[in-house]
C-alpha positions as CSV (number, residue, x, y, z in Angstrom):
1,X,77.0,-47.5,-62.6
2,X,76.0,-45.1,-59.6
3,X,76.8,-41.2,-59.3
4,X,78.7,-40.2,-56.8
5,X,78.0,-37.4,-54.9
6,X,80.6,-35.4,-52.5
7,X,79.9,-36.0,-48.6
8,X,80.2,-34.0,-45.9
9,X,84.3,-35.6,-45.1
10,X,84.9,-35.6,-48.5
11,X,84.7,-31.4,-48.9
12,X,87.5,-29.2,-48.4
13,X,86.2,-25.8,-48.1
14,X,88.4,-23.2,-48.8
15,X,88.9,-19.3,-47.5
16,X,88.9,-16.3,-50.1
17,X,89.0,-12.5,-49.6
18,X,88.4,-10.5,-52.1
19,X,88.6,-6.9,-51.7
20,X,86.1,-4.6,-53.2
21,X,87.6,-1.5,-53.1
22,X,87.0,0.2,-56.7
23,X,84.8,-2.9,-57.5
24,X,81.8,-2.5,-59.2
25,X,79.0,-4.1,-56.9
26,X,77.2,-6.3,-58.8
27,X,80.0,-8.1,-60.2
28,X,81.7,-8.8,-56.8
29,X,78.2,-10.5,-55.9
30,X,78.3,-12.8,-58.4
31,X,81.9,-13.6,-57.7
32,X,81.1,-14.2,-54.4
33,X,77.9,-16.0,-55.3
34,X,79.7,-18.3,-57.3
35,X,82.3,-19.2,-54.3
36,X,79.7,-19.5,-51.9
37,X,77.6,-21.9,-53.6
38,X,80.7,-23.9,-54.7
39,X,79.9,-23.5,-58.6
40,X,83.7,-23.2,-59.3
41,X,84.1,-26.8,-58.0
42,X,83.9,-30.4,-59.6
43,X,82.3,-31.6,-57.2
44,X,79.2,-28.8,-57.2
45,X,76.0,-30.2,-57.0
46,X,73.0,-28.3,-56.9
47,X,71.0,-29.9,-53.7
48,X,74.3,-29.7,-51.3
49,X,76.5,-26.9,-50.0
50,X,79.8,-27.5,-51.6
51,X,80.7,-24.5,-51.1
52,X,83.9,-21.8,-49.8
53,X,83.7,-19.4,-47.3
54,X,84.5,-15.8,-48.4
55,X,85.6,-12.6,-46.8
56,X,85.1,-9.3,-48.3
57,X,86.9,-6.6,-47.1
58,X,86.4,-2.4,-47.7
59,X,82.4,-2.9,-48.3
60,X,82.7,0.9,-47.4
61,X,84.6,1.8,-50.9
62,X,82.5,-0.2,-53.8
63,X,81.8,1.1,-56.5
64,X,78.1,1.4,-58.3
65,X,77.6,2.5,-61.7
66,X,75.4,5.0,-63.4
67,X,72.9,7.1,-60.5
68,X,71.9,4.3,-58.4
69,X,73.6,5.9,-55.6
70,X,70.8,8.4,-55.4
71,X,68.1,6.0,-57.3
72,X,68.6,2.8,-56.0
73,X,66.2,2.5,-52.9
74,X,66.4,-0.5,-50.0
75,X,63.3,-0.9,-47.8
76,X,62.2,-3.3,-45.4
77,X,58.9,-3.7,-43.4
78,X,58.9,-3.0,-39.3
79,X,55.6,-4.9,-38.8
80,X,54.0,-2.2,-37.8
81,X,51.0,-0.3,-39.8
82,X,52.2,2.1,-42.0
83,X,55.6,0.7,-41.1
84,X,57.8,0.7,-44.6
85,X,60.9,2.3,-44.1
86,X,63.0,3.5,-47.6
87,X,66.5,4.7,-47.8
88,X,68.8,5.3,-50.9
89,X,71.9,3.4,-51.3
90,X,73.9,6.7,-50.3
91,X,72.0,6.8,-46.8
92,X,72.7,3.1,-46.3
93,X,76.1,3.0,-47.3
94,X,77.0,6.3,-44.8
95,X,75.0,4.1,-41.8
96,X,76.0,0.5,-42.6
97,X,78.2,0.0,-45.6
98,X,78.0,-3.9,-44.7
99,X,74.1,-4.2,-45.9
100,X,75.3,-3.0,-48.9
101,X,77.3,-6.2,-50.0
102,X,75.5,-8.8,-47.7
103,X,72.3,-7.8,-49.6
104,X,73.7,-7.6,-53.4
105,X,75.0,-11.6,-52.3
106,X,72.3,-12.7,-50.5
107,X,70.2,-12.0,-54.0
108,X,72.1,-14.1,-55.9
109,X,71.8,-17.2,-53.6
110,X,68.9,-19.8,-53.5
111,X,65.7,-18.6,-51.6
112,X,66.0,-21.9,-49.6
113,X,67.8,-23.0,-46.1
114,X,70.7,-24.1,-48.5
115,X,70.9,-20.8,-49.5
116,X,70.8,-19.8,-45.7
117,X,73.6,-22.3,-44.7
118,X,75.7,-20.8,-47.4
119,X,74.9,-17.1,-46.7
120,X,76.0,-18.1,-43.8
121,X,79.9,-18.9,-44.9
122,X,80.0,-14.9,-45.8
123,X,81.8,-12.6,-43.7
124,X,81.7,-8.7,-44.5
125,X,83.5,-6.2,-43.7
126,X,83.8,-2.4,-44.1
127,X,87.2,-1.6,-43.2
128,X,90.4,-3.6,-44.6
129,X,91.1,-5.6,-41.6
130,X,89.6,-9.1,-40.7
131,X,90.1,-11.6,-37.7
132,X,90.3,-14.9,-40.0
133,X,93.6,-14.8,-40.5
134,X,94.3,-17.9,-39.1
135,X,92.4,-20.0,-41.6
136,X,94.8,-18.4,-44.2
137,X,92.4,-16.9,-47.0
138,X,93.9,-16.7,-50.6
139,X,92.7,-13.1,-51.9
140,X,91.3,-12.6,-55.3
141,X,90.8,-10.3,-57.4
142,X,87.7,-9.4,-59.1
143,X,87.4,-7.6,-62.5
């Protein structure tokens, strides 16, 4: 007896939106996480992207808990000497409200090109209109 493992024609990758107004950040993340790595699936398997693709809508209005909004500090390295640029979570969120959700998600994926290709199936946005209407997303609701 063999396992059986899902191909590529065998997925059906499905289309979710969840919105994260009021939502507390961390725990949209790990909702998302979980679609986007395809944990809520049979058919998961941890070396393939089985995957859905998610939308999240009104990054602009989640919600973070206790004082990280003035303690909680994202940086990143310009390559130049002396190059280390900080910023709280309230600077980011009033400049690019996107980075806030893309980078609370992209935590909580593998640190491998799997996790790329699946970071990939993410679309954010910071108002409450998307274009992917098309593919008809089911919306959920995250508690």
């Amino acid at each position: 007896m063999s396992t059986e493992f899902p191909s590529k024609n065998d997925l059906k990758r499905q289309w979710h939106v969840i919105d994260a107004q009021d939502v507390v950040l961390g725990k949209l993340a790990s909702k998302a996480a979980m679609l986007l790595m395809g944990k809520t699936k049979p058919t998961y398997t941890t070396f393939l992207d089985t995957g859905d693709h998610v939308i999240v809508i009104n990054a602009a209005k989640v919600k973070v808990t206790g004082r990280k909004e003035e303690d909680k500090v994202y940086r990143h390295f310009t390559g130049y000497p002396g190059g280390l640029v900080e910023k709280s979570l309230k600077r980011v969120r009033a400049e690019r409200p996107v980075r806030l959700v893309e980078d609370a998600i992209a935590g909580m994926l593998p640190k491998t090109k799997l996790g790329k290709q699946m970071f990939r199936k993410l679309q954010v946005y910071a108002g409450d209109r998307h274009p992917h209407a098309a593919q008809q997303p089911t919306a959920l609701t995250v508690k």
